[in-house]
N, C-alpha and C positions, 0 to 999 in steps of 0.2 A: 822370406823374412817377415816376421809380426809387421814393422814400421810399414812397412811395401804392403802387405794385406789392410794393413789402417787403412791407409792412403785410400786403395781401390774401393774398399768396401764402402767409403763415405764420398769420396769421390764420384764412387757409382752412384749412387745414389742421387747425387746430383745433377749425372747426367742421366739418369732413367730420370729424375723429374724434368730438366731439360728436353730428355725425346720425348717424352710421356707428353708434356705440354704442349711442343711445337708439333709434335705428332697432332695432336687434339686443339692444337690452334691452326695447325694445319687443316682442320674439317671445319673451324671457325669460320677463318678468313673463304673457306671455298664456297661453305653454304652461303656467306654475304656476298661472295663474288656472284652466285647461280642465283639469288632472290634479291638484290639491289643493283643498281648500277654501278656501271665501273665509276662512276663520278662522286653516288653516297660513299664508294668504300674507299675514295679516295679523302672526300672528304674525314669520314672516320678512322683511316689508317693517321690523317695528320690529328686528328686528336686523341687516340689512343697512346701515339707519340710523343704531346704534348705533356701528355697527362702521365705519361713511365717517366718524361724526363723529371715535369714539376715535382712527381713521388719522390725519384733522387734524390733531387737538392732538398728537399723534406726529412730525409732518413741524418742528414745532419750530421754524418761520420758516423753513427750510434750503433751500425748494425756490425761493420768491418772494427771499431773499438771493442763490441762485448765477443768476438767471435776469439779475437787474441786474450782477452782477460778475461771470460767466466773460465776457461780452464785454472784462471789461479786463485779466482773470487770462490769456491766451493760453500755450499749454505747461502750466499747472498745472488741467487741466478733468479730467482721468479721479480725479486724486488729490483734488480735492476732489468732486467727485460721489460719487467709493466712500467718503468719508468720512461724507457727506451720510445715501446710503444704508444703512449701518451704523448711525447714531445714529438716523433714524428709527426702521428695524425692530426697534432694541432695544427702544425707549421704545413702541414701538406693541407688541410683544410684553409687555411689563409692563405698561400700561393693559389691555390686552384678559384677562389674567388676572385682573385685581383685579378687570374689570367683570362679569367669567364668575362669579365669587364672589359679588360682592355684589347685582347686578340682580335676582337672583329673591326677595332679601329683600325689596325695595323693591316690586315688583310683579309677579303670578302671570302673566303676558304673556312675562316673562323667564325660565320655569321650565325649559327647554327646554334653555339653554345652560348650566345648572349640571345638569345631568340626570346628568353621566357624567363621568369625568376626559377621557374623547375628547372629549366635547359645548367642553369649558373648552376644549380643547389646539387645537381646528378654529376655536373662535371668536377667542382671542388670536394664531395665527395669519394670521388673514383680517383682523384689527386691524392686523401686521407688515408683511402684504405689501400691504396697501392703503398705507401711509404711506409705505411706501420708490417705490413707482409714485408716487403723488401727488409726492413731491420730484423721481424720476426725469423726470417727464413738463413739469415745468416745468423743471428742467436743462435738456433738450433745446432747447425754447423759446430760452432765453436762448445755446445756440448754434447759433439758426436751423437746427435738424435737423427743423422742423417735420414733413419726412414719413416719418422712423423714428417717432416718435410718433403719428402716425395708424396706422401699420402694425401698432405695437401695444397701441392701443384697439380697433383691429379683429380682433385677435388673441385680446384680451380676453373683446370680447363675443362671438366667434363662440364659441370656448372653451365658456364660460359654459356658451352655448344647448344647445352638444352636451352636454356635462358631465350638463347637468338634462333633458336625453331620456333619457340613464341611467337617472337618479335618481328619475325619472318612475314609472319601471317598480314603484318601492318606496313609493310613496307613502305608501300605510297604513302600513307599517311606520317611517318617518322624520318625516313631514310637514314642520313649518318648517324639523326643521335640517338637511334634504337639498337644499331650496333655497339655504340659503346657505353648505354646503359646494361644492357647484357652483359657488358666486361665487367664494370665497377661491381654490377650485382651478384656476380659471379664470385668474385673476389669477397663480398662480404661475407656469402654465405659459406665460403670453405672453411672461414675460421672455427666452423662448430667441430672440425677433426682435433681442434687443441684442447676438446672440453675435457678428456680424459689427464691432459698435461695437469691440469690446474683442481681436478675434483680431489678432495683427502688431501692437498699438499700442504703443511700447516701455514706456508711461507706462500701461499699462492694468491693472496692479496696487497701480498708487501708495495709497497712504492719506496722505492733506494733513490730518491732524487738527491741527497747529500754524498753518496756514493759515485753517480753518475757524474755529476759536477765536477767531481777531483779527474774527470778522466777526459774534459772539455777540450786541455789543448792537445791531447792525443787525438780523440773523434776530430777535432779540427783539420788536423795534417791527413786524417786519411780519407774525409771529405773532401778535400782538395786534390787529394789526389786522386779518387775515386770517378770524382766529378768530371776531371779531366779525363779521364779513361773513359767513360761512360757516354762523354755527351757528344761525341763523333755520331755515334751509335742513335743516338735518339734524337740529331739534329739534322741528320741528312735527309729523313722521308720529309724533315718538315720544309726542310732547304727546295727537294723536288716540289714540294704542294706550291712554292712561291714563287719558283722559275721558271719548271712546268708546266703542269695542270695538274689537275685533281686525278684526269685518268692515268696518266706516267708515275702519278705520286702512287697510286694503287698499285702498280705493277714492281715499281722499285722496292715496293713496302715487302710485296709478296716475296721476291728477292730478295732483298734480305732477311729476310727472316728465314729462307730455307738455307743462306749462305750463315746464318748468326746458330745454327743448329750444328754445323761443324765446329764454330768457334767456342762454343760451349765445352768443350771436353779438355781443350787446355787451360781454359777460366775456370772450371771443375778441379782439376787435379791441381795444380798452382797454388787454388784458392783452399784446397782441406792441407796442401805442404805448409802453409801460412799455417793455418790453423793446430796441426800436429807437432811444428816445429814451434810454435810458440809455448808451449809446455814441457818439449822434449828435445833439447837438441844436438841429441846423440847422433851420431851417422847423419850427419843431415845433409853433406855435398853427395852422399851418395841416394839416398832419397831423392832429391831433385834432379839426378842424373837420370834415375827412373821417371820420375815427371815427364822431365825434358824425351827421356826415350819413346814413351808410350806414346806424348802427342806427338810426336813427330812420324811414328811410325800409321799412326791414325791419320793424321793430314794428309799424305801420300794416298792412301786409301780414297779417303771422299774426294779430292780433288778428282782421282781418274773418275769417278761413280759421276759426278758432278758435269765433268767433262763430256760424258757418254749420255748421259739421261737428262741433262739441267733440264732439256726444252722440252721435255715430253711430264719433268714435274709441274714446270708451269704451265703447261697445258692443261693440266688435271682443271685448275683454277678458269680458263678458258682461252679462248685462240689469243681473244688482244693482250693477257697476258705473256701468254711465249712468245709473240711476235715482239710484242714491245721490249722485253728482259731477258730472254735467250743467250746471249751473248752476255749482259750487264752479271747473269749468277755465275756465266762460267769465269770472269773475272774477277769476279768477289771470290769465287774458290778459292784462288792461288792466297788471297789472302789469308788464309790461317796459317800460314807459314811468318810472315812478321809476327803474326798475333802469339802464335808461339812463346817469341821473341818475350815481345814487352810482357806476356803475362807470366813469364816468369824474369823477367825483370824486378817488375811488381812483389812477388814473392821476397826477395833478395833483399829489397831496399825495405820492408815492411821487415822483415826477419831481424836484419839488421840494428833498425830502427833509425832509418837515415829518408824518412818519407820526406822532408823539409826539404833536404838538398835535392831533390831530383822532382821539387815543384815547377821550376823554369824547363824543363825539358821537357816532363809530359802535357804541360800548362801549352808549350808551345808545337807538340804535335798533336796534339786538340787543335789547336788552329789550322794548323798544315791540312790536316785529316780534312776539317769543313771545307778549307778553302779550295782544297784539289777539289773536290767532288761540285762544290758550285763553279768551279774553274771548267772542268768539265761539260756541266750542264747549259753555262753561255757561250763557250766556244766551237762544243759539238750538239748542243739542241737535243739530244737523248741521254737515254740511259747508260751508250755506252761509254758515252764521255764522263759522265758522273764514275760511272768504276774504276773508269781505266784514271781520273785525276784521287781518286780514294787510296788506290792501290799504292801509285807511286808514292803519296807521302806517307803513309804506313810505309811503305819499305825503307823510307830515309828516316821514319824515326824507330824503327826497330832497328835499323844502322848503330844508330846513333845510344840505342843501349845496349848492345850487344856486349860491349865490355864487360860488367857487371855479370852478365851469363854464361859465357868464358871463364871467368875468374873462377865461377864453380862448381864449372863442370871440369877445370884442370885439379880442383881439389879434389875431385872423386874420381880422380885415376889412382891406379896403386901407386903405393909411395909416398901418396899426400897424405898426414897424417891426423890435419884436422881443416874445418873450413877459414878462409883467408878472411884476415879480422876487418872489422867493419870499417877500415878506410877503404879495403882492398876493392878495386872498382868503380872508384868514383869518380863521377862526370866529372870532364874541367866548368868550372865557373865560367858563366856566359861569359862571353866579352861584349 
């Protein structure tokens, strides 16, 4: 079917910049593992962490709001995109200063980025230009340019890799924040792949800030919700840098992130069903049936791949890595089965337009999520207690939405005639 080729065709693309990246981050983080110590890249994995999440809470809702409405804004996409991109990288430019200030009060792991007014100026930048990409790269999405956006994640991370063959050279002299100067720098210079978006387009300096405005308490709700999804994800390596060390914090980082390269393919596909059904929504319980089939049938797959090789991928990175996380990725494997879950939950309740009500539930497996995994890490002192307390609250709150994903996958068996209306699936109100 057309809808089903959309999906994949843009979808893929997604996840070719996802592997493409994590492949090419993959040679990132190994050349920092092979020319730093495990302590610089632990250090640098928590502020690379720091600095995706600070991007985040910068993007402001802006990127997940214009990927649902430029499909229905046609003629006004440059001007609100440049608007987009201006309010992230401000707002990310002023979080990443405050957090360059205050982080090394809070812990001597962060002493690195308040070292220097350069050390402050590299890191609130790399906070900037992560936030304005993050919105940048879901814009695109939501005008099916799937493969300018793979062109530059791959721009991204090759960047990167060269960047920190440099930086390599200085090792001793920089340690962690040579490695995430290479990130940030990395990041700035892939933008020049958008120079063709913008050259001849007459509308390609527009700023739509009265545009954008009208669409605040949308970007508000899927900021919130986004947040809460996201900051499991970019709070745990910082959670190990605090409970830990610096070198378990490196190993987990690395771990995840070869465990976050499966999880990409259901947040891929979930994430273009938002985006196609937001303009179209024809066939849609059966579209998502396909979502839902694909990643499922994929999870299965890496999980045994995962099960059989995890310790021989962390190896690649060096011994104290597979000895320290061996165990910790083959755990985190089983995870893309909730992830599944909630990330087409996510779809559902965004489609709907019911992001508000199901604030309290993913607001509160956000917390479950950190708290297993620091629950973990003081009760069993490793990595393996950090996954194994990750995993279980991920499976209680992919439980706990599961309703919602049910409701429409029973619409897209024969006989169902159309998808179940938008009360159809909704959490009970906390008590």
């Amino acid at each position: 079917m057309r809808a089903h080729r959309t999906i994949l065709v843009n979808a893929g693309s997604m996840i070719a910049a996802a592997a493409a990246t994590s492949l090419l981050g993959a040679a990132f983080w190994w050349l920092a593992a092979r020319q730093f110590s495990q302590h610089s890249v632990g250090i640098a994995a928590g502020a690379v962490s720091a600095m995706t999440l600070l991007g985040f809470v910068a993007t402001i809702g802006l990127g997940t709001v214009l990927m649902g409405e430029l499909p229905r804004r046609r003629g006004n996409e440059h001007g609100l995109i440049n608007a987009a991109l201006l309010s992230s990288a401000a707002a990310g430019a002023l979080l990443g200063l405050v957090f360059a200030a205050v982080a090394p009060l809070l812990s001597d792991g962060f002493d690195p980025l308040g070292q220097s007014p350069l050390s402050v100026l590299i890191f609130a930048a790399g906070v900037a230009l992560t936030a304005l990409t993050l919105v940048l790269d879901q814009a695109l999405i939501g005008l099916l340019k799937g493969g300018l956006q793979l062109v530059r994640n791959i721009a991204f991370a090759a960047l990167k890799l060269a960047l920190l063959g440099g930086v390599a050279a200085l090792a001793a002299t920089y340690g962690g924040i040579g490695i995430y100067t290479a990130w940030a720098l990395g990041a700035l210079l892939s933008l020049a792949v958008m120079t063709p978006f913008y050259l001849g387009h007459e509308h390609g300096r527009r700023l739509s800030f009265g545009l954008l405005r009208e669409m605040r308490t949308d970007a508000a709700g899927h900021h919130a919700f986004n947040l809460a999804l996201r900051a499991p994800d970019l709070l745990l390596p910082i959670v190990v840098l605090g409970l830990l060390s610096p070198s378990l914090s490196a190993s987990f980082f690395i771990a995840w992130m070869v465990a976050s390269l499966l999880f990409g393919v259901p947040q891929s596909l979930s994430t273009v069903l938002y985006a196609v059904g937001s303009g179209d929504r024809t066939d849609l319980p059966r579209r998502f049936r396909f979502s839902l089939d694909v990643s499922t049938a994929f999870g299965i797959v890496a999980v045994l791949v995962l099960l059989a090789a995890g310790g021989a991928i962390l190896g690649v990175f060096g011994p104290g890595y597979a000895g320290d996380a061996t165990v910790a990725v083959q755990i985190l494997a089983f995870g893309i089965f909730p992830e599944i879950v909630r990330t087409h939950f996510v779809a559902v309740r965004r489609l709907d337009r019911r992001v508000g009500s199901a604030l309290p539930l993913v607001w509160g497996g956000a917390a479950l999520e950190v708290a297993g995994g620091a629950a973990g890490a003081l009760i069993f002192g490793d990595l393996t207690g950090v996954a194994a307390g990750w995993l279980a609250a991920i499976c209680v709150e992919s439980t706990l939405m599961s309703r919602d994903v049910w409701a429409m996958v029973r619409a897209s068996e024969p006989g169902s005639l159309r998808a179940p209306p938008a009360s159809a699936g909704r959490s009970p109100a906390p008590r």
